[in-house]
C-alpha positions as CSV (number, residue, x, y, z in Angstrom):
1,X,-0.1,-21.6,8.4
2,X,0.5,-23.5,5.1
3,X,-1.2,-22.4,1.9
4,X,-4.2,-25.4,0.8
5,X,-4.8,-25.7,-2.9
6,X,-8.2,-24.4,-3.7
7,X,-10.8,-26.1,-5.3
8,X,-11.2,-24.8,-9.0
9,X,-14.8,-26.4,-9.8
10,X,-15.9,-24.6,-7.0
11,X,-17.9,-21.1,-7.2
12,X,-15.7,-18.5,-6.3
13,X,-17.1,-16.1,-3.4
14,X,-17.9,-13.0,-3.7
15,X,-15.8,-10.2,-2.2
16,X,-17.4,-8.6,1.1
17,X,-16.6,-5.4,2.4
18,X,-16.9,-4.5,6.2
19,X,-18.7,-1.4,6.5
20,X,-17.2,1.5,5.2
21,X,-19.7,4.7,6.1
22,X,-17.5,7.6,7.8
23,X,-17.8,11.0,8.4
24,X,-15.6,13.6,6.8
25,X,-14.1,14.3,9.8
26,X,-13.4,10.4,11.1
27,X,-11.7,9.9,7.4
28,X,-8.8,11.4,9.5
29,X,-8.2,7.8,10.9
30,X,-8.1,6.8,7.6
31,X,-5.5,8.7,6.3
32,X,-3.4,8.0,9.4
33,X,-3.6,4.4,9.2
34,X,-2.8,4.3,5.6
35,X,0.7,5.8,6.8
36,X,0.8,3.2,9.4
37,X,0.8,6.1,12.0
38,X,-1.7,6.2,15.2
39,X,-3.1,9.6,15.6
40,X,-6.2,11.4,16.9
41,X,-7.6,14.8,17.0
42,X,-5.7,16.8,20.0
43,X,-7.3,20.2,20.9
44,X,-5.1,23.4,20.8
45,X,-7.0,25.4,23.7
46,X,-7.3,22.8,26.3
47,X,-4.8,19.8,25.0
48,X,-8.1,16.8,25.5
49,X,-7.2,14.1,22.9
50,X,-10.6,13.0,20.9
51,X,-12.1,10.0,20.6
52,X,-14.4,9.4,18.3
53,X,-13.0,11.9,15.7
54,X,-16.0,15.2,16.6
55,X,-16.3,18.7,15.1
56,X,-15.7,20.4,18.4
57,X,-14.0,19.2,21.7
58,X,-15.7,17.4,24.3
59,X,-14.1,19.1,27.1
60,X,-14.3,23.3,26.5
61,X,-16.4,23.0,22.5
62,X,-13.3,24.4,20.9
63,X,-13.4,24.2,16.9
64,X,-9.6,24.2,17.1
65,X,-8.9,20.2,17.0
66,X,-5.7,19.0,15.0
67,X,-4.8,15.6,14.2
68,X,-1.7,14.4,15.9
69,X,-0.1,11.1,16.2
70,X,-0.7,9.9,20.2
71,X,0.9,7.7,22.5
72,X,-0.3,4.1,21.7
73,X,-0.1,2.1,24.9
74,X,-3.7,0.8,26.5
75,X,-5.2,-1.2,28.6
76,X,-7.9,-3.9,27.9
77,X,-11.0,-2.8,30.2
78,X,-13.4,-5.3,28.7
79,X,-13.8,-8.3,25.5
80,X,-16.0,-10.4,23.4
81,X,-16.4,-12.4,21.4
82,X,-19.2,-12.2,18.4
83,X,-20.3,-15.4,17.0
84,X,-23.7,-14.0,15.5
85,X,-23.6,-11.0,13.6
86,X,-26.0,-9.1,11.2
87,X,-23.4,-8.2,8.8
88,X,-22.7,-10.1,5.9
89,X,-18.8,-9.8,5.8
90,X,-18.3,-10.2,9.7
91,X,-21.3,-13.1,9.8
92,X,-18.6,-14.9,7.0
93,X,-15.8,-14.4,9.6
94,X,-17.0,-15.1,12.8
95,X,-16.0,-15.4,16.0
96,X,-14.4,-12.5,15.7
97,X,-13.1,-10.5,19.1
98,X,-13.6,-7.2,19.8
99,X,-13.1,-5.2,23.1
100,X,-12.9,-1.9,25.0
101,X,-9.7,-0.6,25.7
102,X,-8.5,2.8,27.6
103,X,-6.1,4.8,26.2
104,X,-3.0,6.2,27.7
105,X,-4.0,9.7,26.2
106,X,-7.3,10.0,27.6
107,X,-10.1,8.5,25.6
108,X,-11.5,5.1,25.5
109,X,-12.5,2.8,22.5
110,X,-13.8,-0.1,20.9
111,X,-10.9,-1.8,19.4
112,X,-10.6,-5.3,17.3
113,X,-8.4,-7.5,19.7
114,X,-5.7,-10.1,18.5
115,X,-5.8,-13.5,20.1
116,X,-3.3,-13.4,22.1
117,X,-4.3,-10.2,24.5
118,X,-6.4,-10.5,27.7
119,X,-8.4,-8.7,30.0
120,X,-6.2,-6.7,32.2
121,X,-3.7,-6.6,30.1
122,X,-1.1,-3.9,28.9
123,X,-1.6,-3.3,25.0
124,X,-0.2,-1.7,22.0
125,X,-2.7,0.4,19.9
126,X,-2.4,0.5,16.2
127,X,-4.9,1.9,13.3
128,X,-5.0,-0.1,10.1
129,X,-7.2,-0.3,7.1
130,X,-10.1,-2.9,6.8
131,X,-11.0,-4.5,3.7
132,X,-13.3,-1.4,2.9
133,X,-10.1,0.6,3.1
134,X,-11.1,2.8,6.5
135,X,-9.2,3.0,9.6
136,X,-10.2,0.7,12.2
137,X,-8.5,0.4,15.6
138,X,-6.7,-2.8,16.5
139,X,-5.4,-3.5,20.0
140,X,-2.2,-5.9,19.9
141,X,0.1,-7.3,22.3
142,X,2.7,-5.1,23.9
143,X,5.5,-7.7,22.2
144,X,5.6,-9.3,18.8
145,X,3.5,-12.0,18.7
146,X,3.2,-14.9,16.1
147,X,0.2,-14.0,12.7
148,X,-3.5,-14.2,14.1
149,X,-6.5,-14.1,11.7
150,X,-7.1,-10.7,12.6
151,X,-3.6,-9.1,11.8
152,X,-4.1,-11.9,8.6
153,X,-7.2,-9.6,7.5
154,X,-6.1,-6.3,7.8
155,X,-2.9,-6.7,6.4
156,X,-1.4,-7.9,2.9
157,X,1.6,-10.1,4.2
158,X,3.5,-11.9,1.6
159,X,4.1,-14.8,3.5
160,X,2.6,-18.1,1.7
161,X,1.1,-15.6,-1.3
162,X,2.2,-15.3,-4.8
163,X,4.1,-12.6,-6.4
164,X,4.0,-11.4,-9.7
165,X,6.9,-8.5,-10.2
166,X,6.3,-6.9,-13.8
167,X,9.9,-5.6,-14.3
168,X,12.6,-8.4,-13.7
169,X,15.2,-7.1,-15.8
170,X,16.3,-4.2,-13.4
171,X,17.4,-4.1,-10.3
172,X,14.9,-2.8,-8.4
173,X,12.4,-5.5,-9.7
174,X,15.7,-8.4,-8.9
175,X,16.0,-6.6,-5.3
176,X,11.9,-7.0,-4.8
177,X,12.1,-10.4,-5.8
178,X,14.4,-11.5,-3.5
179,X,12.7,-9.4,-1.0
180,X,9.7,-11.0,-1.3
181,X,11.6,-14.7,-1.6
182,X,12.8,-14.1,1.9
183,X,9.3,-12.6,3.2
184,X,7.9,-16.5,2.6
185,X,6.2,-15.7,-0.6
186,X,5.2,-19.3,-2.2
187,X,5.8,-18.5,-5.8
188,X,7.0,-15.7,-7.8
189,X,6.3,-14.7,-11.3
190,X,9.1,-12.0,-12.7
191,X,7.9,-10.3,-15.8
192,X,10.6,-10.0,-18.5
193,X,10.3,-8.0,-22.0
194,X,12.4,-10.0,-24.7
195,X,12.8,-12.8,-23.0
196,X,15.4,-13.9,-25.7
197,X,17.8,-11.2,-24.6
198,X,20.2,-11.9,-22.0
199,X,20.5,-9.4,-19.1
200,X,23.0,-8.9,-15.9
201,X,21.5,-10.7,-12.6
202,X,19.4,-13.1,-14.7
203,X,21.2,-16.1,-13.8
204,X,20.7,-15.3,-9.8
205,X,17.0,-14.0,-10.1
206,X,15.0,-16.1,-8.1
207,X,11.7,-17.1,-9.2
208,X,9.8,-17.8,-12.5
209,X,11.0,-15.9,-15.4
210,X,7.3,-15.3,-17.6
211,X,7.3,-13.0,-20.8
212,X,5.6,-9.5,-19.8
213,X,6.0,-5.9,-21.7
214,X,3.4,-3.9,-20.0
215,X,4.0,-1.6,-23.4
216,X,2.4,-4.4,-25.6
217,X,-1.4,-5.2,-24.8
218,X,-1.2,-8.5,-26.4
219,X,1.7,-9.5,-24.1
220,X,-0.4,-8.3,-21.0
221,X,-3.2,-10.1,-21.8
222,X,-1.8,-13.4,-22.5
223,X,0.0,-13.4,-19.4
224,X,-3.3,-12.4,-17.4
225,X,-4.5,-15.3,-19.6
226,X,-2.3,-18.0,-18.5
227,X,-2.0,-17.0,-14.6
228,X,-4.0,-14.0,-13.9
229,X,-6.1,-16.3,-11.8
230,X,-3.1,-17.3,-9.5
231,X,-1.1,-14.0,-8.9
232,X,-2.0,-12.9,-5.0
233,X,0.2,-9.5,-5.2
234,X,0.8,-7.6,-8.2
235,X,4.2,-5.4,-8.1
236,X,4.4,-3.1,-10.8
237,X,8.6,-2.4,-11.1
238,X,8.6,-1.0,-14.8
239,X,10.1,2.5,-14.0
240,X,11.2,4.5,-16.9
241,X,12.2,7.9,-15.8
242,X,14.7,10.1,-18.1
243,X,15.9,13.6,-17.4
244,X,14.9,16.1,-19.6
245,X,12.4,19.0,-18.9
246,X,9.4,20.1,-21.6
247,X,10.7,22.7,-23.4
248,X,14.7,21.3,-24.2
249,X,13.1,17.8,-26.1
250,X,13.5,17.4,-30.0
251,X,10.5,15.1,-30.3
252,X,8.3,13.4,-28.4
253,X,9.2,9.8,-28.1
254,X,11.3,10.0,-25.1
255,X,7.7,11.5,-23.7
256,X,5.7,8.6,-24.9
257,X,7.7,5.8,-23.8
258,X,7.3,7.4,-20.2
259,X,3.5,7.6,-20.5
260,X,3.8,3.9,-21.3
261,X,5.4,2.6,-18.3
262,X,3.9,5.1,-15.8
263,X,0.3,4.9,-17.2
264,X,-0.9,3.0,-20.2
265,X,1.0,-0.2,-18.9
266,X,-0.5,0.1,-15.4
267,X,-3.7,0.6,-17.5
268,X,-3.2,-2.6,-19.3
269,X,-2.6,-4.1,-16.2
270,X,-5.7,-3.3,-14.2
271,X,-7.7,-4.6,-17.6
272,X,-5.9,-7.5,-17.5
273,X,-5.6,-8.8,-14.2
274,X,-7.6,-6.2,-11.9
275,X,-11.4,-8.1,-12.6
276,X,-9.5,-11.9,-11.6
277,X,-7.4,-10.5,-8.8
278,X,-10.2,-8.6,-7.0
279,X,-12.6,-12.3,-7.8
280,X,-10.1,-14.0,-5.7
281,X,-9.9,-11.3,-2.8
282,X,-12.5,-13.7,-0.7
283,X,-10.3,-16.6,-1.3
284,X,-10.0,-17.0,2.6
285,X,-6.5,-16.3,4.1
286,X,-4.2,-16.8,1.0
287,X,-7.0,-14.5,-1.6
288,X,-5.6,-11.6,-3.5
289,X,-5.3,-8.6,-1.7
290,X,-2.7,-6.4,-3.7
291,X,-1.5,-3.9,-5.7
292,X,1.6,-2.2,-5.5
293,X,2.9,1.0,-7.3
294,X,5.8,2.7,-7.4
295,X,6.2,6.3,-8.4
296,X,8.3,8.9,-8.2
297,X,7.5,11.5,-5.3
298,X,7.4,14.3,-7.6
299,X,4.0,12.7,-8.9
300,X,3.1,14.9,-6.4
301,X,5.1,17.9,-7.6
302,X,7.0,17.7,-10.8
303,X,10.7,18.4,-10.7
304,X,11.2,20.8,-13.7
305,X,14.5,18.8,-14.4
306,X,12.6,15.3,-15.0
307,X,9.0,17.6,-16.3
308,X,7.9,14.7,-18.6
309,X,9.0,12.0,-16.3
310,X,7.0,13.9,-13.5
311,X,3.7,14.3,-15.3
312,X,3.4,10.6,-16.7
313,X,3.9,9.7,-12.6
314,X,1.6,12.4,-11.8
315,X,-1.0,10.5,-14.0
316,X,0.1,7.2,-12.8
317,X,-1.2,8.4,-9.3
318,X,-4.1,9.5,-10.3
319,X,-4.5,5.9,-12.3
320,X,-3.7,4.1,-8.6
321,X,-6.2,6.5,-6.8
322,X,-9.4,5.0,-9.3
323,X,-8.0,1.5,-8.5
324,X,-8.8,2.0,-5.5
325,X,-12.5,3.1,-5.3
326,X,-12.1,-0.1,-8.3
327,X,-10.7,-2.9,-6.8
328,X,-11.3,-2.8,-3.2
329,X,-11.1,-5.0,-1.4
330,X,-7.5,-5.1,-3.7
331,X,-5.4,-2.9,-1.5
332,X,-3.7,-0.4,-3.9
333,X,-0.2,0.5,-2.0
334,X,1.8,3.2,-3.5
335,X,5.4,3.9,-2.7
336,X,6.7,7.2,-3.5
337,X,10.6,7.5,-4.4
338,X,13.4,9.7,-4.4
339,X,16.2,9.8,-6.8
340,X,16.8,6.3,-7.6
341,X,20.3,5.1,-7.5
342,X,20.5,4.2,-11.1
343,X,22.0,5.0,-14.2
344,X,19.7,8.0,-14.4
345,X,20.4,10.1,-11.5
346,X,24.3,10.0,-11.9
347,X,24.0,13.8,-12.0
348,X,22.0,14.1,-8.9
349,X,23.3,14.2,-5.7
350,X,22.9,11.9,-2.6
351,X,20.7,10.6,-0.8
352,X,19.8,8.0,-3.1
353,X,17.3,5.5,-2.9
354,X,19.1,1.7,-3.3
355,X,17.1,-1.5,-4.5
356,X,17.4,-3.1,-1.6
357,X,16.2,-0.3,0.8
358,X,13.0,0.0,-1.9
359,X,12.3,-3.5,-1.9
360,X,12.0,-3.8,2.0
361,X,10.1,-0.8,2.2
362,X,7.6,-2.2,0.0
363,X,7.6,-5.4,2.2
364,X,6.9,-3.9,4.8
365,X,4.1,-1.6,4.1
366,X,2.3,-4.9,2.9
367,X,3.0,-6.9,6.3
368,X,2.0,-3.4,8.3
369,X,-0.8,-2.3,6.0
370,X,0.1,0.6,4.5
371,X,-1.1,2.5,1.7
372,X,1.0,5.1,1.4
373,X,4.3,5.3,2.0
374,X,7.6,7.3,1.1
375,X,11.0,5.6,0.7
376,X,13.9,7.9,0.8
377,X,14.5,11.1,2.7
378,X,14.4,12.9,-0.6
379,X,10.8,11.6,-0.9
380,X,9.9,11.7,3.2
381,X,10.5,15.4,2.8
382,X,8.9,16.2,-0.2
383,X,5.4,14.2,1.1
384,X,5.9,16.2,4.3
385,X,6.2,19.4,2.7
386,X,3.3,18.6,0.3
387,X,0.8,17.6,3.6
388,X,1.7,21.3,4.4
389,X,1.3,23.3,1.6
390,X,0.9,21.6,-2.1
391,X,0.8,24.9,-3.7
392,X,4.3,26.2,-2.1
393,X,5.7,23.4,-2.4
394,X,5.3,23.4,-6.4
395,X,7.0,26.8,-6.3
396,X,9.6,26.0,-4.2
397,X,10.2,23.0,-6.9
398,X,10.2,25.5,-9.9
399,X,12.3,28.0,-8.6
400,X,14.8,25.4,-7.8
């Protein structure tokens, strides 16, 4: 699929949103598809796995049903194709298949199908986000198969899109641009502060090199100025984290430069370029359909050792979760990290999180369609132990 230029004395069209009314209960598919994991509610007195999500089970009315991540093989029992539809956002993408698969685990459903499955067939279940940003269920064939326009649409794949990276001058935001250079990206756009000042890598950094200092407004906005209308994916890489806890600082600066990068820059951002890139999220195939974060883990519980660093990503997650009530259909991704393997986290130990590993991480989530995501086992663990108990897990933290 090759990307065609796009008409710029044409109107743009307006973003459309599939629907997105769920219950409180089926928001459970959402939160497992924003993981990239396939689970459904299993009940604890009789074991029946639920489908659609209910309050009570469907086999002996138990109360007691948990969400649990299921086997995902099917089989296709039935398919359409809709050509007519009432909907304003499927009526603008017709035909568009659907089907009725039934699960290995029990239940049956209605599932989006890829192109390349058929009746009869063996399939391989998955749950991603729509463009409203709710779990949906897609059947897909057993095997890797080649892009279809369904797997285009609920997923933010690099391929043919292009990347603006805010933070070229470390080598985390070098590592994701090369990440995204070998994931097809057309063109990328790596931010640098001071342009006029040399750096290490700079001579290998794939790309274009643009002027950007998320910490200056005026620099934000005359970058959003010149190609906020052409940036597909926005990767925020300007990490500043610094140990030091609250109490054991002099001053304050230290403090404020933190808040800069972890939430007035991603502010200035979303000023700048969030009102152009969600415009462009109908832009067919190729439209704008990202915006990636990443934070440290302990945005969700601070670290008393980095307690400054902690709280400015605490805030910056809290930015990233009003981006995305604000810019969908804009998927806001955020990846949370453990200690980075950097100049910064000499003094703590192993495992460390690499450039590299961070930059495929990120990769992938957008060709899967994840929102959420941990890279690290440092981080893995620390999401897992917050899903069980926030509150403990803060303690656990302090006394450490």
């Amino acid at each position: 699929m090759k990307r065609q230029p796009t008409n710029p004395l044409l109107p743009p069209r307006a973003p459309l949103l599939p629907p997105s009314a769920r219950s409180r209960t089926a928001l459970g598919l959402t939160l497992a598809a924003a993981a990239g994991r396939f689970a459904l509610q299993v009940c604890e007195d009789c074991s029946a796995t639920q489908y659609p999500p209910r309050e009570a089970c469907h086999r002996c009315l138990s109360a007691r049903l948990v969400w649990r991540d299921t086997p995902i093989g099917a089989t296709l029992l039935a398919a359409t194709r809709v050509h007519i539809s009432a909907d304003p956002y499927f009526r603008a993408h017709t035909p568009w298949r659907i089907g009725t698969v039934a699960l290995d685990c029990g239940p049956s459903a209605i599932a989006h199908l890829h192109d390349a499955v058929s009746l009869g067939q063996r399939v391989r279940m998955a749950l991603r986000l729509d463009r409203s940003g709710q779990g949906v269920m897609l059947a897909l064939p057993e095997h890797d198969t080649p892009e279809d326009k369904l797997i285009r649409e609920m997923s933010c794949n690099p391929d043919q899109r292009r990347i603006l990276i805010t933070d070229g001058r470390t080598a985390f935001g070098q590592a994701m641009a090369r990440a995204f250079l070998t994931a097809g990206a057309s063109q990328i756009f790596v931010g640098i502060a001071d342009p006029w000042k040399p750096f290490p890598g700079q001579s290998d950094l794939p790309g274009e090199l643009v002027p950007l200092d998320i910490t200056d407004t005026t620099s934000v906005r005359q970058l959003a100025g010149s190609l906020g209308g052409r940036v597909d994916i926005l990767v925020n890489t300007a990490l500043h984290i610094r140990p030091g806890g609250i109490t054991n600082r002099p001053d304050l600066i230290t403090a404020h430069a933190e808040m800069e990068a972890g939430f007035f820059g991603p502010m200035r951002l979303a000023q700048a370029f969030g009102p152009a890139l969600r415009a462009r999220a109908a832009d067919g195939p190729f439209g704008a359909c990202a915006w990636v974060n990443i934070l440290s883990a302990h945005a969700l519980a601070a670290d008393p050792a980095f307690g400054a660093s902690s709280a400015a990503h605490a805030a910056g997650l809290s930015l990233a979760q009003s981006l995305r009530a604000e810019l969908r259909p804009i998927r806001v991704v955020n990846a949370l990290v453990g200690p980075l393997d950097d100049d910064w986290h000499q003094d703590i130990p192993p495992p460390k999180v690499a450039p590299a590993a961070l930059a495929i991480a990120v990769v992938r989530a957008l060709q899967d369609g994840i929102e959420d995501l941990a890279v690290g086992d440092v981080a893995r663990d620390i999401l897992a132990r917050w899903h069980d108990n926030p509150g403990q897990l803060a303690r656990e933290l302090a006394a450490s």
